[in-house]
PLY file of the C-alpha trace (Angstrom):
ply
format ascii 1.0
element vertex 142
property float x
property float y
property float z
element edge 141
property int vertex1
property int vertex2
end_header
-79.67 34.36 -36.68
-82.90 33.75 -38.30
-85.78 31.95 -36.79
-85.91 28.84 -38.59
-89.20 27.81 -40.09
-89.08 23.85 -39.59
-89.93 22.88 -43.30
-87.19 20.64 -44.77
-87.96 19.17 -41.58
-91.51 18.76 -42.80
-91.14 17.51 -46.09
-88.39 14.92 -44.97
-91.20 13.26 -42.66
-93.79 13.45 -45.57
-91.13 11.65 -47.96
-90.62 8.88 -45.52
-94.17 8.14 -44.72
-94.40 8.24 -48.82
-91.53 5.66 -48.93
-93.04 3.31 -45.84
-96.41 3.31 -47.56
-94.34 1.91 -50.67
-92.93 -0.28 -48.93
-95.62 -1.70 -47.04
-97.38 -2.21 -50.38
-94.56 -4.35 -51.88
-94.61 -6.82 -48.70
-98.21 -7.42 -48.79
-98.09 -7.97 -53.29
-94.99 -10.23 -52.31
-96.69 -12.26 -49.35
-99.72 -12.52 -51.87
-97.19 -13.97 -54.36
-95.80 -16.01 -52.55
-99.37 -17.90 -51.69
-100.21 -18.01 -55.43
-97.27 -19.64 -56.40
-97.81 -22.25 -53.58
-100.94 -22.77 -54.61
-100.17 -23.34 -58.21
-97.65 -25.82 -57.15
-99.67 -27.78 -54.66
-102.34 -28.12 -57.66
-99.55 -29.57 -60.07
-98.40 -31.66 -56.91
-101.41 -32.79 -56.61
-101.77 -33.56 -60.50
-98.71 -35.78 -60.24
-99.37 -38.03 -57.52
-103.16 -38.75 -59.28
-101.79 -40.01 -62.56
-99.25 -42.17 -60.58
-102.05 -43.37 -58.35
-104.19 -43.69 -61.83
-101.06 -45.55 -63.68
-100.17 -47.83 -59.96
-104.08 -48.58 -60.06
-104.35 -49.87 -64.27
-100.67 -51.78 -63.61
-101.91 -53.27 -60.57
-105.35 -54.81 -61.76
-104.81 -55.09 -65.67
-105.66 -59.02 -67.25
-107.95 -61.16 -64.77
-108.14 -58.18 -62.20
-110.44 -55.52 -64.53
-111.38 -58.78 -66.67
-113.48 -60.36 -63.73
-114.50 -56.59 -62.40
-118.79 -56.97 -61.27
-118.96 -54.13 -59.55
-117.67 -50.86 -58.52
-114.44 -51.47 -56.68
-112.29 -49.12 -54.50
-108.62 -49.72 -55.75
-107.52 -47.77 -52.25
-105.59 -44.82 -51.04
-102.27 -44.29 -51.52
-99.82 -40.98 -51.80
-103.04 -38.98 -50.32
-104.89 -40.10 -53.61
-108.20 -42.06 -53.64
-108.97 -44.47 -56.44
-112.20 -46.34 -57.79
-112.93 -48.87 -60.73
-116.37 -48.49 -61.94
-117.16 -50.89 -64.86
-118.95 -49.46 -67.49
-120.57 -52.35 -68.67
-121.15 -55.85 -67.12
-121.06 -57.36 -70.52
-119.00 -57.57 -73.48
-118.37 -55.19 -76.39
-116.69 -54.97 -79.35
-112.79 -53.65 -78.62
-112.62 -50.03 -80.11
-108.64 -51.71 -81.01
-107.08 -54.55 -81.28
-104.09 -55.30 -82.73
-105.36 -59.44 -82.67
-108.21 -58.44 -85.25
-110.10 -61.34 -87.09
-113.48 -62.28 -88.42
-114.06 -65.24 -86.20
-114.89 -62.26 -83.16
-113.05 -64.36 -80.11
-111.75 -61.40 -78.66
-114.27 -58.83 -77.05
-113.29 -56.16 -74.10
-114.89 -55.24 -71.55
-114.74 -51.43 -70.44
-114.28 -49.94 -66.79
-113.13 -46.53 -65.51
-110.72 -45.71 -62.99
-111.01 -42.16 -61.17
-108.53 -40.94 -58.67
-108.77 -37.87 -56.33
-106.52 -35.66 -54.65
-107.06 -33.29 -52.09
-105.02 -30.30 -52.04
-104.54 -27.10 -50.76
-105.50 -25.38 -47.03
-107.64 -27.93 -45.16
-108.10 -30.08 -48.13
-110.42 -27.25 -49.85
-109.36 -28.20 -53.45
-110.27 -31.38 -55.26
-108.80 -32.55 -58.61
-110.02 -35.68 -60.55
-108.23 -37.59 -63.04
-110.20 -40.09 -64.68
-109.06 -43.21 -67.76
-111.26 -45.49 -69.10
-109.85 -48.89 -69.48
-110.59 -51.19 -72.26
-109.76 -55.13 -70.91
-109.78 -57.45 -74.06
-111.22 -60.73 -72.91
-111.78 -64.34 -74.78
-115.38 -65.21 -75.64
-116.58 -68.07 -75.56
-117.92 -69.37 -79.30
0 1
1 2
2 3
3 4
4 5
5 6
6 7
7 8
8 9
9 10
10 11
11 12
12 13
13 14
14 15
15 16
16 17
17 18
18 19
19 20
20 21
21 22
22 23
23 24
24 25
25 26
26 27
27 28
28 29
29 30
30 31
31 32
32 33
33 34
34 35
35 36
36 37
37 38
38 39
39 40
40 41
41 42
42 43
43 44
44 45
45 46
46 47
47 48
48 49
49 50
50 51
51 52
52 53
53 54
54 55
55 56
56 57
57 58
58 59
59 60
60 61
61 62
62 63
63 64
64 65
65 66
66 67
67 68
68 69
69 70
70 71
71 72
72 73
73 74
74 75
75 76
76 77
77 78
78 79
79 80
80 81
81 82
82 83
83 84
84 85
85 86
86 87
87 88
88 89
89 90
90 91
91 92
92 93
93 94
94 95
95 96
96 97
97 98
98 99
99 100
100 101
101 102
102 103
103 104
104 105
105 106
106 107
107 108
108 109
109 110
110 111
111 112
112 113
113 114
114 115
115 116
116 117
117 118
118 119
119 120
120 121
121 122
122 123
123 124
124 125
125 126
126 127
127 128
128 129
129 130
130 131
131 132
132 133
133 134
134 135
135 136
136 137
137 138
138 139
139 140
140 141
């Protein structure tokens, strides 16, 4: 019988540490992944729940509510969302459109915007803004 020399033995063990490396490599790329595509739908979570805040905020104060706005105003918090209604002006200006339009000038608007912001993310490290400027028409007095 001849002495045997040990190297299928070898290459066997240097094929499976080959094929653990491998495999180690695809866990971490598919933990990694895994975060991104949490991230990315945290962000558009976070997206979502702005506009509604934005669209709660404009249905909720429309007419007398953004008419009689003097100062900045903070609409509240709701779904994790912040909002604020900053006029733009304190007086009136000419409406950018109306479908009311006549010479006689009656109607003017008065213009505010309205920011929310949502925190996402780990510890709240990611911001996102969503901002509309309102245009409130309003009856002049002449």
């Amino acid at each position: 019988m001849k002495k045997q020399k040990g190297i299928v033995l070898f290459f066997s063990l240097i094929v499976l540490v080959i094929m653990t490396v491998i495999g180690v490599a695809l866990a971490v790329n598919s933990t990694q992944s895994m975060r991104m595509a949490g991230a990315g739908s945290e962000r558009v979570e976070a997206m979502a729940s702005a506009h509604g805040a934005l669209d709660s905020v404009i249905s909720t104060n429309q007419g007398v509510g953004l008419a009689n706005l003097t100062g900045e105003f903070n609409a509240g918090t709701m779904l994790g969302v912040t909002s604020t209604i900053t006029p733009l002006q304190l007086d009136d200006v000419s409406c950018q459109r109306s479908a009311n339009a006549n010479s006689s000038n009656l109607v003017s608007c008065r213009r505010s915007e309205i920011s929310s912001v949502s925190s996402f993310g780990r510890n709240d490290m990611g911001r996102l803004t969503v901002i509309a400027g309102v245009e409130q028409e309003v009856l002049t007095g002449s």
